[in-house]
RODO-2510 file (C-alpha; in nm, 4 decimals, decimal comma):
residues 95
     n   res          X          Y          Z
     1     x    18,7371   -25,5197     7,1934
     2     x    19,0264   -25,3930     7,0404
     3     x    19,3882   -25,4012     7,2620
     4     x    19,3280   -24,9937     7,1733
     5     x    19,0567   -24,9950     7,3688
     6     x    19,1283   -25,1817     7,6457
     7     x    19,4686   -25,0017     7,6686
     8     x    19,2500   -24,6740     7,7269
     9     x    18,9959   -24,8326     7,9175
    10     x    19,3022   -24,9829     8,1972
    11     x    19,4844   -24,6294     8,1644
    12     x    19,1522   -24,4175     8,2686
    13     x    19,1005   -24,6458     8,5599
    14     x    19,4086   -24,8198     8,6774
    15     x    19,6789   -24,6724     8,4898
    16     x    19,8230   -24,4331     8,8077
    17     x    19,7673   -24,7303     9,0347
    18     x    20,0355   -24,7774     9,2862
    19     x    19,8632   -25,0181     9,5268
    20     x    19,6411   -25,2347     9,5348
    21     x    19,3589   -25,0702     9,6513
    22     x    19,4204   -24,8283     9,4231
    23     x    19,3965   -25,0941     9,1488
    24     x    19,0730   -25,2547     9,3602
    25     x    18,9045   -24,9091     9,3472
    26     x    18,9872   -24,7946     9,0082
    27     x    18,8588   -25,1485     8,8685
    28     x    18,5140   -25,0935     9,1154
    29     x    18,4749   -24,7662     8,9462
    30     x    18,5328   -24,9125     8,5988
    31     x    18,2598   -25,1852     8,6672
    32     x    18,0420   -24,9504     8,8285
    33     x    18,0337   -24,7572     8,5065
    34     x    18,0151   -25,0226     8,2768
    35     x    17,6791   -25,1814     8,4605
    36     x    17,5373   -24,8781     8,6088
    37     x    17,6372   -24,5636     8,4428
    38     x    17,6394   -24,6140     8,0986
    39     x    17,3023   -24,7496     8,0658
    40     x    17,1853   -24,4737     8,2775
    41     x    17,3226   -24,1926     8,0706
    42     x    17,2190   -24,3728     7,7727
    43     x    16,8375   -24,3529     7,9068
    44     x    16,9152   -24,0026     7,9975
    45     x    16,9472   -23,8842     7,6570
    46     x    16,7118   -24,0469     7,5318
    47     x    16,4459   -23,8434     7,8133
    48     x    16,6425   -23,5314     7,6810
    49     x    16,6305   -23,5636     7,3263
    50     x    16,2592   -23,6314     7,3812
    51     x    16,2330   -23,2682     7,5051
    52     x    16,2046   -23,3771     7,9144
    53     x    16,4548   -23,2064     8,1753
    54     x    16,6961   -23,4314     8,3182
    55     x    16,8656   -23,4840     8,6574
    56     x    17,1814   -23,6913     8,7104
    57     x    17,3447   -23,7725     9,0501
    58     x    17,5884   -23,9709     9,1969
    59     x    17,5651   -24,0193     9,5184
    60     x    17,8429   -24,1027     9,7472
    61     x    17,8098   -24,0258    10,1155
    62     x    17,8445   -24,3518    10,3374
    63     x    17,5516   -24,4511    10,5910
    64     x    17,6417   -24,4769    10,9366
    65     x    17,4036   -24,7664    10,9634
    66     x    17,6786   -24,9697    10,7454
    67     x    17,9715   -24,9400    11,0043
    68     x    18,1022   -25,2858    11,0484
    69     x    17,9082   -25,4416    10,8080
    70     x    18,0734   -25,3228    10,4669
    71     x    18,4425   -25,2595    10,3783
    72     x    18,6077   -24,8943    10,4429
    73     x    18,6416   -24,8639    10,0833
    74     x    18,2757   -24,8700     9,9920
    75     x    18,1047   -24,5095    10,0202
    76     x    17,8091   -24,6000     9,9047
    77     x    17,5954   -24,9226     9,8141
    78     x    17,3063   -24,9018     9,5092
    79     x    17,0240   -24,7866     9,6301
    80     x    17,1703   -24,6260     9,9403
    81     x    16,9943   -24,2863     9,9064
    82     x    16,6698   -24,4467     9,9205
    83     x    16,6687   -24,4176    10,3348
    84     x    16,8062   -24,0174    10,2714
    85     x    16,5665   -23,9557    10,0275
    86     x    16,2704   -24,1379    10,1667
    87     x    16,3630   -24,0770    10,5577
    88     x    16,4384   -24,3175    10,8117
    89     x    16,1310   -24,5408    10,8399
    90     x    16,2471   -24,7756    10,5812
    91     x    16,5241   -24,8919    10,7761
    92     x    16,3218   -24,9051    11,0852
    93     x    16,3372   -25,3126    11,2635
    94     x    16,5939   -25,5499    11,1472
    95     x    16,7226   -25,4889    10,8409
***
């Protein structure tokens, strides 16, 4: 990578940071994007130049279930729509 690019790259993300969470959250959302979203809107437009309708979400609401088991910080895990989607059931026992 260029220092060009990584100066953008640190300036979208972390570049208004005055904290440290708000460096913590702005580098979570630059990984996040880098492992999950770009490959997903890359596969998305590939469906959509093949003439198919596409559907892109991001979904952030935080699961009550998670209360004292994940950080404050963290809205939303992957795959954490699955049991809103899906319904209850496949959280039912010990999970």
């Amino acid at each position: 990578l260029t220092s060009e690019v990584v100066d953008r790259v640190y300036k979208e993300y972390m570049g208004d940071a005055e904290s440290p969470a708000q460096v913590r959250d702005g580098l979570l959302d630059a990984l996040g994007d880098v492992y999950f979203v770009t490959s997903a809107v890359e596969v998305a437009r590939s469906h959509r130049d093949a003439g198919h309708p596409v559907y892109f979400y991001e979904f952030q609401h935080r699961p009550s279930s998670v209360e004292g088991l994940v950080p404050e910080f963290v809205k939303a895990d992957h795959g954490a729509e699955v049991a809103f989607v899906f319904g209850k059931p496949f959280l039912a026992g010990d999970v």
